[in-house]
C-alpha positions as CSV (number, residue, x, y, z in Angstrom):
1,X,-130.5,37.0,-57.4
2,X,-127.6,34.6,-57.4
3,X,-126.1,35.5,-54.0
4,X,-126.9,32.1,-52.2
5,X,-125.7,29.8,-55.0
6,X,-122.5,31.4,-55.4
7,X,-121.7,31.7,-51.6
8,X,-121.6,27.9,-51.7
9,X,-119.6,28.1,-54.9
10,X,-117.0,30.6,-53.0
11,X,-116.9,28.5,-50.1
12,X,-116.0,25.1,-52.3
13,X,-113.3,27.1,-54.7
14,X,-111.5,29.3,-52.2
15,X,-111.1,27.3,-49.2
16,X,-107.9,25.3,-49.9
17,X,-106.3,28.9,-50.1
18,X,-107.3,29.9,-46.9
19,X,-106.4,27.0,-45.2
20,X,-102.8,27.9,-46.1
21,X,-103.3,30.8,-44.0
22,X,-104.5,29.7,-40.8
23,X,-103.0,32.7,-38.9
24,X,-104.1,35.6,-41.2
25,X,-106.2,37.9,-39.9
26,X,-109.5,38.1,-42.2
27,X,-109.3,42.1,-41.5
28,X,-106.1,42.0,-43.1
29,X,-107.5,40.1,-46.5
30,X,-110.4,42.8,-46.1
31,X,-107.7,45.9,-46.5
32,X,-105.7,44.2,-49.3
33,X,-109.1,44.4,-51.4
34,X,-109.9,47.8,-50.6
35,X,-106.1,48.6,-51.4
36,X,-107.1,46.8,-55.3
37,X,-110.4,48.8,-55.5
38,X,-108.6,51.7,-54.8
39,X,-105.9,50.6,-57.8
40,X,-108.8,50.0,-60.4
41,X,-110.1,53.4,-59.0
42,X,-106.4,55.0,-59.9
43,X,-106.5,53.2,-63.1
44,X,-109.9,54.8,-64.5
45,X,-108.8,57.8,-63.9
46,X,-105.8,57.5,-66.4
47,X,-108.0,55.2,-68.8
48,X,-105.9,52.3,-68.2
49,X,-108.8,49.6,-68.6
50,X,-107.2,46.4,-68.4
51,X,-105.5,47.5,-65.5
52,X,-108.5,48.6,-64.2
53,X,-110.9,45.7,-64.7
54,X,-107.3,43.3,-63.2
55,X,-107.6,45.2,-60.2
56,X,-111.6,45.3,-59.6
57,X,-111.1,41.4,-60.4
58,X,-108.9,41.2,-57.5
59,X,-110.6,43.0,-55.1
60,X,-113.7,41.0,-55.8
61,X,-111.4,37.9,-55.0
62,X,-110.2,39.3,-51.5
63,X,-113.4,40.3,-50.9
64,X,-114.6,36.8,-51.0
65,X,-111.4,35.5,-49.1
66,X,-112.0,37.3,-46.2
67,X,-115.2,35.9,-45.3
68,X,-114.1,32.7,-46.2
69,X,-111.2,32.9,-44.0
70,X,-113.1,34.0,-41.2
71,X,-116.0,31.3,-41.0
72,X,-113.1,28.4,-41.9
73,X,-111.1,29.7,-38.7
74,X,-114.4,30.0,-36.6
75,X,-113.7,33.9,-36.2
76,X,-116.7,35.5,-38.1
77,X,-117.7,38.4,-36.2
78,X,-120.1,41.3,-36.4
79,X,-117.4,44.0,-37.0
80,X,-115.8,41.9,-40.0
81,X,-119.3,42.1,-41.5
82,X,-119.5,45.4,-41.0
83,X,-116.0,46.6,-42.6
84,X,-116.3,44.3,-45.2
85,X,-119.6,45.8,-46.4
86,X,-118.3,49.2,-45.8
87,X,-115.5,48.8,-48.1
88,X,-117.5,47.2,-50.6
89,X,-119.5,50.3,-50.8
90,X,-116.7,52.6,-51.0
91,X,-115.3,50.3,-54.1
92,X,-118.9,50.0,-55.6
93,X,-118.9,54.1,-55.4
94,X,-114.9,54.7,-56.9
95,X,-115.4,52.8,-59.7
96,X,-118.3,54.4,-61.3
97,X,-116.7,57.5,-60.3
98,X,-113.3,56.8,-61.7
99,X,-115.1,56.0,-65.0
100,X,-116.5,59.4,-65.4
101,X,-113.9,61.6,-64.0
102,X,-111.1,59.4,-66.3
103,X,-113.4,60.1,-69.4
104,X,-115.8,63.0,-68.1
105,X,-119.1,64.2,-70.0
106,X,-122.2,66.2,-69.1
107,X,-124.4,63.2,-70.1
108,X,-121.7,61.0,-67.8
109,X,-122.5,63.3,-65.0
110,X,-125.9,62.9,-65.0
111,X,-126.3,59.6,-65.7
112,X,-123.4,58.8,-62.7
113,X,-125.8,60.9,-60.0
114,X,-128.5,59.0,-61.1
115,X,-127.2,55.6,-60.9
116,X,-125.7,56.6,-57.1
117,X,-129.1,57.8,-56.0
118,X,-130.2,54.9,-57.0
119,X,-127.7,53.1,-55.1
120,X,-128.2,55.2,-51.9
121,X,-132.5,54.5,-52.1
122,X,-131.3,50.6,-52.5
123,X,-128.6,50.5,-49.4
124,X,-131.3,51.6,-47.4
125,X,-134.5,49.4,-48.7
126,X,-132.2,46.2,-48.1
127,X,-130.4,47.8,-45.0
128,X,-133.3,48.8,-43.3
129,X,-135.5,45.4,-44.7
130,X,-132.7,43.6,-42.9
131,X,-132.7,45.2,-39.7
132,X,-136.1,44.6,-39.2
133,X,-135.9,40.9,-40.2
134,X,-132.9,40.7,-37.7
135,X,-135.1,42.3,-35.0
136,X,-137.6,39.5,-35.3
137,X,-135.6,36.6,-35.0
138,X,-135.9,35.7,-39.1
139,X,-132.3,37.1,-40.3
140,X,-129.5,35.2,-40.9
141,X,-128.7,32.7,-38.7
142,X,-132.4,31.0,-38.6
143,X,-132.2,30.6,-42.0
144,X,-128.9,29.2,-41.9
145,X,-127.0,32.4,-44.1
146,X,-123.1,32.9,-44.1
147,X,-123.8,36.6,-44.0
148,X,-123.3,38.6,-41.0
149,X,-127.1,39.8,-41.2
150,X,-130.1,38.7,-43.8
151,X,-129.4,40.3,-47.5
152,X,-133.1,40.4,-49.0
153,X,-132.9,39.2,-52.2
154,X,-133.5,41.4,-55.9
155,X,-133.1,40.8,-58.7
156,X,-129.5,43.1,-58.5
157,X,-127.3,41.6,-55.8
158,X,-123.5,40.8,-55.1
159,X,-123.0,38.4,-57.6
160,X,-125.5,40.9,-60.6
161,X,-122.8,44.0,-59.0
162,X,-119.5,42.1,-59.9
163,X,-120.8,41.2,-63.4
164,X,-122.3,44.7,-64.2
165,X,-119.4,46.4,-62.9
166,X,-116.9,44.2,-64.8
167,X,-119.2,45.2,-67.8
168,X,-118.6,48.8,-67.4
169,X,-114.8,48.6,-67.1
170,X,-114.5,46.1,-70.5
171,X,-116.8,48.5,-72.2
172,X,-116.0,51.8,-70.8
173,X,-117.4,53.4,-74.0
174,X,-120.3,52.5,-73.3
175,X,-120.9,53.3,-69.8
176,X,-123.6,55.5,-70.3
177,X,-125.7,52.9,-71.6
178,X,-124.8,50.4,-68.9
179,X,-125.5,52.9,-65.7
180,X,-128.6,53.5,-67.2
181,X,-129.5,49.7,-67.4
182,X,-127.8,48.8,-64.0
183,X,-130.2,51.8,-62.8
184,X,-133.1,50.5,-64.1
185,X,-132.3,46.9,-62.7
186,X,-131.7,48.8,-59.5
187,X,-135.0,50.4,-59.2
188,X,-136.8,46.8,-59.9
189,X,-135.0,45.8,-57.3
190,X,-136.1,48.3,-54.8
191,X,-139.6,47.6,-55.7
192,X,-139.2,44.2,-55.3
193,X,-138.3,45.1,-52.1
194,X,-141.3,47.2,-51.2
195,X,-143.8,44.9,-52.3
196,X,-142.6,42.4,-50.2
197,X,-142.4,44.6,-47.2
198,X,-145.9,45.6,-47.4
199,X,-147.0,42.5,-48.6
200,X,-145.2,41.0,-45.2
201,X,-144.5,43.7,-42.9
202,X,-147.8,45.8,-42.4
203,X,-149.6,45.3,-39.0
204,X,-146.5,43.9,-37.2
Protein backbone atom coordinates (compact mmCIF):
# COMPACT_ATOMS: atom_id res chain seq x y z
CA UNK A 1 0.00 0.00 0.00
CA UNK A 2 3.01 2.08 0.89
CA UNK A 3 5.47 0.47 -1.59
CA UNK A 4 5.87 3.63 -3.93
CA UNK A 5 6.28 6.18 -1.22
CA UNK A 6 8.89 4.42 0.59
CA UNK A 7 10.96 3.43 -2.60
CA UNK A 8 11.57 7.19 -2.89
CA UNK A 9 12.20 7.29 0.89
CA UNK A 10 14.89 4.31 0.38
CA UNK A 11 16.41 5.85 -2.52
CA UNK A 12 16.89 9.45 -0.51
CA UNK A 13 18.28 7.64 2.96
CA UNK A 14 20.48 4.91 1.52
CA UNK A 15 22.20 6.32 -1.28
CA UNK A 16 25.18 8.11 0.36
CA UNK A 17 26.13 4.45 1.57
CA UNK A 18 26.12 3.06 -1.66
CA UNK A 19 28.04 5.50 -3.15
CA UNK A 20 30.94 4.43 -0.93
CA UNK A 21 30.77 1.31 -2.65
CA UNK A 22 31.00 2.03 -6.22
CA UNK A 23 32.61 -1.40 -7.08
CA UNK A 24 30.29 -3.78 -5.10
CA UNK A 25 28.51 -6.08 -6.81
CA UNK A 26 24.62 -5.54 -5.91
CA UNK A 27 24.46 -9.63 -6.00
CA UNK A 28 26.85 -9.56 -3.36
CA UNK A 29 24.57 -7.02 -0.99
CA UNK A 30 21.70 -9.44 -2.19
CA UNK A 31 23.56 -12.74 -0.46
CA UNK A 32 24.59 -10.79 2.69
CA UNK A 33 20.71 -10.35 3.36
CA UNK A 34 19.76 -13.76 2.76
CA UNK A 35 22.87 -14.75 4.94
CA UNK A 36 20.74 -12.27 8.00
CA UNK A 37 17.42 -13.88 7.12
CA UNK A 38 18.86 -17.04 7.51
CA UNK A 39 20.38 -15.75 11.10
CA UNK A 40 16.91 -14.40 12.43
CA UNK A 41 15.69 -17.86 10.96
CA UNK A 42 18.55 -19.71 13.38
CA UNK A 43 17.57 -17.44 16.05
CA UNK A 44 13.63 -18.35 16.26
CA UNK A 45 14.45 -21.60 16.49
CA UNK A 46 16.38 -21.16 19.89
CA UNK A 47 13.78 -18.36 21.02
CA UNK A 48 16.37 -15.81 20.92
CA UNK A 49 14.02 -12.80 19.85
CA UNK A 50 16.03 -9.78 19.92
CA UNK A 51 18.50 -11.47 18.07
CA UNK A 52 15.98 -12.55 15.84
CA UNK A 53 14.07 -9.30 15.11
CA UNK A 54 18.22 -7.57 14.76
CA UNK A 55 18.77 -9.84 12.08
CA UNK A 56 15.30 -9.64 10.05
CA UNK A 57 16.09 -5.78 10.54
CA UNK A 58 19.17 -6.25 8.76
CA UNK A 59 18.18 -8.22 6.02
CA UNK A 60 15.39 -5.81 5.35
CA UNK A 61 18.27 -3.16 5.17
CA UNK A 62 20.42 -5.21 2.55
CA UNK A 63 17.56 -6.00 0.83
CA UNK A 64 16.92 -2.33 0.12
CA UNK A 65 20.77 -1.69 -0.54
CA UNK A 66 20.99 -3.88 -3.27
CA UNK A 67 18.62 -2.32 -5.45
CA UNK A 68 19.70 0.89 -4.53
CA UNK A 69 23.19 -0.04 -5.50
CA UNK A 70 22.26 -1.33 -8.68
CA UNK A 71 20.04 1.59 -10.27
CA UNK A 72 22.87 4.30 -8.63
CA UNK A 73 25.69 2.32 -10.69
CA UNK A 74 23.39 2.06 -13.79
CA UNK A 75 23.58 -2.00 -13.50
CA UNK A 76 19.87 -2.89 -12.66
CA UNK A 77 19.14 -5.95 -14.52
CA UNK A 78 16.46 -8.51 -14.86
CA UNK A 79 18.36 -11.33 -13.03
CA UNK A 80 19.06 -8.99 -9.91
CA UNK A 81 15.23 -8.65 -9.81
CA UNK A 82 14.75 -11.91 -10.04
CA UNK A 83 17.23 -13.24 -7.09
CA UNK A 84 16.33 -10.53 -5.04
CA UNK A 85 12.61 -11.50 -5.05
CA UNK A 86 13.53 -15.05 -4.76
CA UNK A 87 15.31 -14.54 -1.56
CA UNK A 88 12.86 -12.38 -0.18
CA UNK A 89 10.48 -15.20 -0.43
CA UNK A 90 12.64 -17.66 1.03
CA UNK A 91 13.16 -15.07 4.12
CA UNK A 92 9.26 -14.17 4.17
CA UNK A 93 8.76 -18.22 4.43
CA UNK A 94 11.85 -19.02 7.37
CA UNK A 95 10.59 -16.62 9.57
CA UNK A 96 7.12 -17.72 10.13
CA UNK A 97 8.49 -21.07 10.12
CA UNK A 98 11.25 -20.50 12.62
CA UNK A 99 8.48 -18.95 14.90
CA UNK A 100 6.56 -22.12 15.12
CA UNK A 101 9.14 -24.74 15.03
CA UNK A 102 11.19 -22.51 17.98
CA UNK A 103 7.89 -22.54 20.00
CA UNK A 104 5.67 -25.34 18.27
CA UNK A 105 1.80 -25.85 18.90
CA UNK A 106 -1.08 -27.71 17.09
CA UNK A 107 -2.94 -24.34 16.84
CA UNK A 108 0.65 -22.78 15.47
CA UNK A 109 0.65 -25.48 12.88
CA UNK A 110 -2.46 -24.73 11.59
CA UNK A 111 -2.59 -21.29 11.69
CA UNK A 112 1.28 -21.32 9.94
CA UNK A 113 -0.26 -23.56 6.72
CA UNK A 114 -2.86 -21.23 6.58
CA UNK A 115 -1.10 -18.06 6.47
CA UNK A 116 1.57 -19.74 3.69
CA UNK A 117 -1.33 -20.82 1.48
CA UNK A 118 -2.29 -17.70 1.65
CA UNK A 119 0.92 -16.48 0.65
CA UNK A 120 1.35 -18.94 -2.17
CA UNK A 121 -2.58 -17.80 -3.67
CA UNK A 122 -1.09 -14.04 -3.35
CA UNK A 123 2.54 -14.71 -5.15
CA UNK A 124 0.58 -15.87 -7.90
CA UNK A 125 -2.42 -13.13 -8.16
CA UNK A 126 0.36 -10.33 -8.18
CA UNK A 127 2.94 -12.57 -10.23
CA UNK A 128 0.66 -13.55 -12.71
CA UNK A 129 -1.34 -9.78 -12.61
CA UNK A 130 2.21 -8.56 -13.42
CA UNK A 131 3.11 -10.61 -16.23
CA UNK A 132 0.19 -9.75 -18.01
CA UNK A 133 0.57 -6.03 -17.42
CA UNK A 134 4.34 -6.49 -18.66
CA UNK A 135 3.00 -8.23 -21.79
CA UNK A 136 0.99 -5.18 -22.71
CA UNK A 137 3.38 -2.66 -22.58
CA UNK A 138 1.78 -1.02 -18.99
CA UNK A 139 4.44 -2.59 -16.40
CA UNK A 140 7.11 -0.96 -14.96
CA UNK A 141 9.04 1.11 -16.97
CA UNK A 142 5.86 3.09 -18.65
CA UNK A 143 4.93 4.03 -15.44
CA UNK A 144 8.16 5.10 -14.49
CA UNK A 145 8.67 2.04 -11.38
CA UNK A 146 12.15 1.25 -9.89
CA UNK A 147 11.04 -2.36 -9.88
CA UNK A 148 12.22 -4.90 -12.22
CA UNK A 149 8.55 -5.61 -13.32
CA UNK A 150 5.02 -3.87 -12.20
CA UNK A 151 4.00 -4.92 -8.30
CA UNK A 152 0.02 -4.42 -8.32
CA UNK A 153 -0.66 -2.74 -5.48
CA UNK A 154 -2.95 -4.25 -2.02
CA UNK A 155 -3.49 -3.31 0.57
CA UNK A 156 -0.43 -5.92 2.06
CA UNK A 157 2.82 -5.11 0.24
CA UNK A 158 6.66 -4.82 0.91
CA UNK A 159 6.56 -2.08 3.21
CA UNK A 160 2.80 -3.79 5.25
CA UNK A 161 5.38 -7.39 5.18
CA UNK A 162 8.40 -5.67 7.00
CA UNK A 163 6.06 -4.17 9.61
CA UNK A 164 3.89 -7.30 10.19
CA UNK A 165 6.77 -9.51 10.25
CA UNK A 166 8.73 -7.22 12.71
CA UNK A 167 5.35 -7.50 14.67
CA UNK A 168 5.49 -11.24 14.95
CA UNK A 169 9.17 -11.47 16.16
CA UNK A 170 8.61 -8.46 19.06
CA UNK A 171 5.47 -10.32 20.03
CA UNK A 172 6.20 -13.84 19.40
CA UNK A 173 3.53 -14.85 21.96
CA UNK A 174 1.26 -13.72 20.15
CA UNK A 175 1.84 -15.00 16.76
CA UNK A 176 -1.17 -16.81 16.49
CA UNK A 177 -3.16 -13.87 16.55
CA UNK A 178 -0.98 -11.87 14.18
CA UNK A 179 -0.86 -14.86 11.20
CA UNK A 180 -4.33 -14.89 11.48
CA UNK A 181 -4.64 -10.98 10.94
CA UNK A 182 -1.69 -10.82 8.36
CA UNK A 183 -3.97 -13.73 6.68
CA UNK A 184 -6.93 -11.96 6.67
CA UNK A 185 -5.15 -8.75 5.24
CA UNK A 186 -3.64 -11.17 2.73
CA UNK A 187 -6.89 -12.40 1.42
CA UNK A 188 -8.23 -8.60 0.99
CA UNK A 189 -5.44 -8.19 -0.87
CA UNK A 190 -5.99 -11.00 -3.34
CA UNK A 191 -9.40 -9.83 -3.85
CA UNK A 192 -8.34 -6.52 -4.46
CA UNK A 193 -6.55 -8.00 -7.00
CA UNK A 194 -9.24 -9.95 -8.68
CA UNK A 195 -11.68 -7.27 -8.87
CA UNK A 196 -9.39 -5.20 -10.60
CA UNK A 197 -8.40 -7.88 -13.09
CA UNK A 198 -11.86 -8.52 -14.11
CA UNK A 199 -12.89 -5.14 -13.77
CA UNK A 200 -9.79 -4.34 -16.39
CA UNK A 201 -8.64 -7.45 -17.92
CA UNK A 202 -11.92 -9.29 -19.40
CA UNK A 203 -12.20 -9.20 -23.27
CA UNK A 204 -8.46 -8.34 -23.91
Amino acid sequence: MFDNRMRQVKETVFQPFVACFPQLPPLVLTLISLLFGLFAFGALLYQIHWLAFAAWFLNRVFDALDGVLARWQGSQSDLGGYLDILVDFVVYAMIPIGLVWGKPSAIGYVVLAIMLAAFYVNAASWMYLSAILEKRAVGADSRGEQTTITMPAGIVGGTETVIIYGLFIMFHQWYVYLFGLMTFLVVITILQRFVWAVKNLDGK
